[in-house]
N, C-alpha and C positions, 0 to 999 in steps of 0.2 A: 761636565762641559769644560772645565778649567783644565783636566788633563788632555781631554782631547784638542783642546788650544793647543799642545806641542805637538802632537801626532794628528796635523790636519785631513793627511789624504790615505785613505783607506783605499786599500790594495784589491784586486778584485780576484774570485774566486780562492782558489786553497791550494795551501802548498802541499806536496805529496814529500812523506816521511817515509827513509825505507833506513834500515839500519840493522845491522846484524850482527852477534860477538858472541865468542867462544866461551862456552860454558862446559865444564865438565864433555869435555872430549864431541861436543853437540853444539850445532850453530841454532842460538835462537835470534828469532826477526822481529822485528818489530815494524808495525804498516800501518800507517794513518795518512790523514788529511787533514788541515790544520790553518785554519779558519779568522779574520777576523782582525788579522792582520793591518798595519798601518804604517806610515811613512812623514819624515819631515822634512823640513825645508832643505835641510840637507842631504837627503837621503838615507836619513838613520830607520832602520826597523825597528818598531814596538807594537806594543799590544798593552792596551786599556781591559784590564775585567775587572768587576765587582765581584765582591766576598758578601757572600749575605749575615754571615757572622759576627761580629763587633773581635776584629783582630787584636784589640788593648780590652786586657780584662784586668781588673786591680792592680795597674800602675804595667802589665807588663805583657811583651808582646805574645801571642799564643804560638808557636812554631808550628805545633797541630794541624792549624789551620791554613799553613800555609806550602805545605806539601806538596798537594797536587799543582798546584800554580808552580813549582817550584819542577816537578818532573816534565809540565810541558813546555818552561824555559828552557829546560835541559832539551826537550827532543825539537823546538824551534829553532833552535842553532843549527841542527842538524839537517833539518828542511830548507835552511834556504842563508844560511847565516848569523853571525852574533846578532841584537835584541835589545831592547828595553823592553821591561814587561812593568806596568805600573799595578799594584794590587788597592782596591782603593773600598773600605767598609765603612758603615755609622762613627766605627771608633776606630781608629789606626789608618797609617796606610804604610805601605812599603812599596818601596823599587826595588828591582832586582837587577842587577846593572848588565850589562852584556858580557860575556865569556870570551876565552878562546875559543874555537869548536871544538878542540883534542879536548882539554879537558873537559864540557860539554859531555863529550862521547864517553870518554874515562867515567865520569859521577854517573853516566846514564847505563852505561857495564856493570856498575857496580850495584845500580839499583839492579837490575834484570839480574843478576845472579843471584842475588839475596831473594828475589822474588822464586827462582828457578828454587833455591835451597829453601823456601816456604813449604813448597809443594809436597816435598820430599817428609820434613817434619816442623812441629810449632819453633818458631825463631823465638827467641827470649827479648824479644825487646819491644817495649812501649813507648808512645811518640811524648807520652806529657812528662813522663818519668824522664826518659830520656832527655830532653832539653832541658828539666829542671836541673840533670846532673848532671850536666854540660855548662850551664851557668853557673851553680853554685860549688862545681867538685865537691859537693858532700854529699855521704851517703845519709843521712841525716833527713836533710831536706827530702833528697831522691823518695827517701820511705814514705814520708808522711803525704807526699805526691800519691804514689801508687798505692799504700794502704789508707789513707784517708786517715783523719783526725774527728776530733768531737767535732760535731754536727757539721761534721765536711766528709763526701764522698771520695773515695779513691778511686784511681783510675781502676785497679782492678773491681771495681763492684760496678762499674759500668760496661763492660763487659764479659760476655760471656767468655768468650773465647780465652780471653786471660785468666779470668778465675777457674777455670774447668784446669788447663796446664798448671802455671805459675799462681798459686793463691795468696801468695804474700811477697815480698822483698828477696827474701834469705832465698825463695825459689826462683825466682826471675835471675836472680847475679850468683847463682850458684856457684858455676863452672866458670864464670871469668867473659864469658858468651856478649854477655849483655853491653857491657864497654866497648868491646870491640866491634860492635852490629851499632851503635848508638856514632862510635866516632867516625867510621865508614863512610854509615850512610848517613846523618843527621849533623853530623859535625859541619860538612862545606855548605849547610842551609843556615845551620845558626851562626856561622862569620857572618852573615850578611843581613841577619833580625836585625835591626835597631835595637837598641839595650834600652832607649826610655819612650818615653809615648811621644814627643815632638821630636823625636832624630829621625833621619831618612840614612840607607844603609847601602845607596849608590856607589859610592866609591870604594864600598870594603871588600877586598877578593875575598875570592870564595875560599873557607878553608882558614881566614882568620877570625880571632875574637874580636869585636868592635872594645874599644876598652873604655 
């Protein structure tokens, strides 16, 4: 109720999303409707959603969890222009501050190609690994993320999909793959994580480290 004190008047019906980019010699499209939408006293756009997740788990924000919220900022721009999107769970909240649209469209290319080059074969990159190696630049950390530690699970033993390709560290970063799929696409979501459990991460462009 207190976020929705900023974005009092709710917008009516759905904005229609149409957006299309050049992929390996092929236009792919992308078509939604997109829902939910709000307005303030100024006329700024945002969007209030809940996370049913607890986004702060031991001191530290989850990135994971905030992806998809983060792909439909990306294609709200797009629909109707820049945005506040408030993310708001039991533990955490984050802001995602509003964009240019270009870039908007640029991070929303770059997902849809990476998605396009999924299809094609397994992409080397996991989302908790990846943000831990983004935070800490150490492979170190990055391992004991994806292979787990005593009486702690790895991300790769929670899924299948990982462990079947990539079953350890040394196979995920093999070829160098894994850095470059993590800074692409996860890098302009974690500038804008909070780094501690009471920061809000509004004003930090997309694309830098909060420090």
């Amino acid at each position: 109720q207190a976020a929705l004190q900023h974005w009092p008047q709710p917008l009516e019906g759905e904005e229609p999303l149409q957006f299309q980019v050049l992929v390996a010699d092929q236009y792919l499209q992308l078509a939604d409707w997109l829902g939910g939408l709000r307005v303030n006293a100024a006329g700024g756009r945002g969007r209030v959603v809940l996370e049913a997740s607890d986004l702060v788990k031991a001191g530290h924000y989850r990135g994971e969890k905030l992806i998809g919220h983060w792909v439909t900022h990306l294609g709200a721009h797009l629909a109707g222009g820049p945005l506040t999107t408030q993310i708001l769970s039991k533990v955490g909240d984050v802001t995602l501050a509003p964009l240019d649209p270009d870039q908007a469209r640029q991070l929303l290319g770059d997902l849809l190609a990476a998605w396009h080059a999924g299809l094609c074969r397994p992409l080397p990159l996991a989302a908790e690994t990846a943000f831990a190696w983004l935070k800490a630049g150490d492979a170190r950390v990055a391992r004991k993320i994806y292979e787990g530690e005593e009486r702690k699970m790895g991300e790769v033993d929670k899924d299948p999909y990982l462990a079947r390709v990539f079953p350890d560290y040394a196979a995920l970063t093999a070829d160098g793959e894994f850095a470059r799929w993590a800074e692409r696409l996860l890098r302009p979501l974690f500038g804008v994580i909070p780094v501690g459990r009471n920061r809000t991460a509004a004003s930090t462009p997309a694309g830098e480290v909060s420090p």
